[in-house]
Every structure is written in C-alpha cells, then in structure tokens.
C-alpha positions as CSV (number, residue, x, y, z in Angstrom):
1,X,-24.4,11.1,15.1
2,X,-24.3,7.0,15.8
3,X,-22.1,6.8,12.2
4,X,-19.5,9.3,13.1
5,X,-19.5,7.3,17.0
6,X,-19.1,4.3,15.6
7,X,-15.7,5.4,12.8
8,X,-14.2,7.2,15.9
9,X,-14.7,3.6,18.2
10,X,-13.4,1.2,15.3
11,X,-10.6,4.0,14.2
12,X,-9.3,3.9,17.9
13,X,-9.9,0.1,18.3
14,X,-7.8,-2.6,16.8
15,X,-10.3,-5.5,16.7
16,X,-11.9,-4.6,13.4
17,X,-10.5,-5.2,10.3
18,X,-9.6,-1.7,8.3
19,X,-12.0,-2.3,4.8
20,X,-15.0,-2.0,7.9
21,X,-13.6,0.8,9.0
22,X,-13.8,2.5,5.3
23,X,-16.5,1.2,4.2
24,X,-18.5,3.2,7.0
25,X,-16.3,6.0,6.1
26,X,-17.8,5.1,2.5
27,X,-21.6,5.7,4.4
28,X,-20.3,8.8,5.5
29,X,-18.9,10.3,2.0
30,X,-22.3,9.6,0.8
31,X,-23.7,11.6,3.2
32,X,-21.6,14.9,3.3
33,X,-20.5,16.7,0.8
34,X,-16.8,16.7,0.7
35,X,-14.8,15.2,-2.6
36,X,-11.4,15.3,-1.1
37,X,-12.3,13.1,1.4
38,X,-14.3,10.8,-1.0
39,X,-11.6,11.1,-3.5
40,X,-9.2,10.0,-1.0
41,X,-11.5,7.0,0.5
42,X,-11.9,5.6,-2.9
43,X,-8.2,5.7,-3.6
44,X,-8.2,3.6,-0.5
45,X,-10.7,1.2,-1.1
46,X,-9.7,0.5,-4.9
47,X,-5.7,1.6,-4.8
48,X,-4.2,4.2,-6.3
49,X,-3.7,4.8,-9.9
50,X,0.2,5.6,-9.7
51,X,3.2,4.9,-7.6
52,X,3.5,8.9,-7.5
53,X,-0.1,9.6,-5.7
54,X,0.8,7.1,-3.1
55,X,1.1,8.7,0.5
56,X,3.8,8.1,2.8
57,X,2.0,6.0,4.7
58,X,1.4,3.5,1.8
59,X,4.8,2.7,1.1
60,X,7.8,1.1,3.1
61,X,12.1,1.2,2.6
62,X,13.0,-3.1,1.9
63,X,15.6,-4.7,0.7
64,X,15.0,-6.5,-2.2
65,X,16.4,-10.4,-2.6
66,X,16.8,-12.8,-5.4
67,X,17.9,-16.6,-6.2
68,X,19.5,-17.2,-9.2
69,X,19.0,-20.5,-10.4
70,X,21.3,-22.2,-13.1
71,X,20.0,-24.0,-16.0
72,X,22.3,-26.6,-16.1
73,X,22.1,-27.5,-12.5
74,X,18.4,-26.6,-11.2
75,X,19.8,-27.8,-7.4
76,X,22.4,-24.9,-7.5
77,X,21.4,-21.4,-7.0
78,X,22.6,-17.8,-5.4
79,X,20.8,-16.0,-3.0
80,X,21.8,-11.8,-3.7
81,X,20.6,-8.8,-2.7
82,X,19.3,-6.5,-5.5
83,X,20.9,-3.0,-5.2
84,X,19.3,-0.1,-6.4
85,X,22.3,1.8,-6.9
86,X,23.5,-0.3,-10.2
87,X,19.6,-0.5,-11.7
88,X,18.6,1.9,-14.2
89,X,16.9,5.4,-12.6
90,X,14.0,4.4,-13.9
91,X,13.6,0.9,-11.9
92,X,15.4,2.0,-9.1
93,X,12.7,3.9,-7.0
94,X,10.5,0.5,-7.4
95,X,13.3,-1.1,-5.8
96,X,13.6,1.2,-3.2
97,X,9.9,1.6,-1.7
98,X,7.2,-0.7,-2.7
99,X,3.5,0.1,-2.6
100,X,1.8,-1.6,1.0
C-alpha cells in the first residue's frame, strides 16, 4: 500500500515536518478501523485534554527561572530559580515537567 510506504519513508526521514507525517497517519485512521490508534492521532494533532494523559514522550524535567522586578526601581531586578520543593503539591508537578 503507497500510504503505509510513504508514513514508513517520512517516519524514518527527518526532512519532513511531523504535522505531515500525522496528517497521512490521519488518511490512514480513516481508512482502518482502529480507535486506539485514531484516539491517539487526534490527541496528537489537537493536544491532550490533561496534563495526566500526556505520554512520556510529551513532557521534559527543566528548571524553571524568574526575574523579579521591583516597583520602585523598574532597572533593578533578581534572576532566581523557582524550586518545586517549597511550592504547594498541587503546582509543583507543573513545575517539574512541562507539556512539549
């Protein structure tokens, strides 16, 4: 099948952006029978409703930053690093992983 041929080409090439890449996939949902796989493609193509579906491959470890800027001097301001270990439970697994 030329559809399936041309998913396993761009899959193992790296010249073509990903959305082409699923939106055949998309072709191919249509034409089998298989809702895992479509339910999967279009949490993909549209993103995923929660941070708790997410799959490992869609989220990374990073350090988050901030500047604090005063408000009596605009010009003066402190670069820190957020830690996740003195937010509250329920913002700290935001902190730790963000969605790619």
């Amino acid at each position: 099948m030329a559809l399936i041929d041309d998913i396993i080409e761009m899959a193992s090439s790296d010249k073509e952006p990903i959305g082409n890449l699923l939106r055949k996939c998309l072709i191919l949902g249509r034409q089998i029978p298989n809702e895992k796989f479509r339910a999967w493609l279009d949490n993909e193509l549209d993103g995923y409703n929660s941070q708790d579906e997410l799959p490992s491959y869609q989220t990374f470890r990073c350090v988050n930053k901030g500047l604090l800027v005063g408000l009596a001097d605009p010009f003066v301001g402190y670069s820190i690093t957020l830690s996740a270990i003195t937010t509250r439970q329920e913002v700290r697994k935001l902190l730790a992983t963000w969605p790619c």
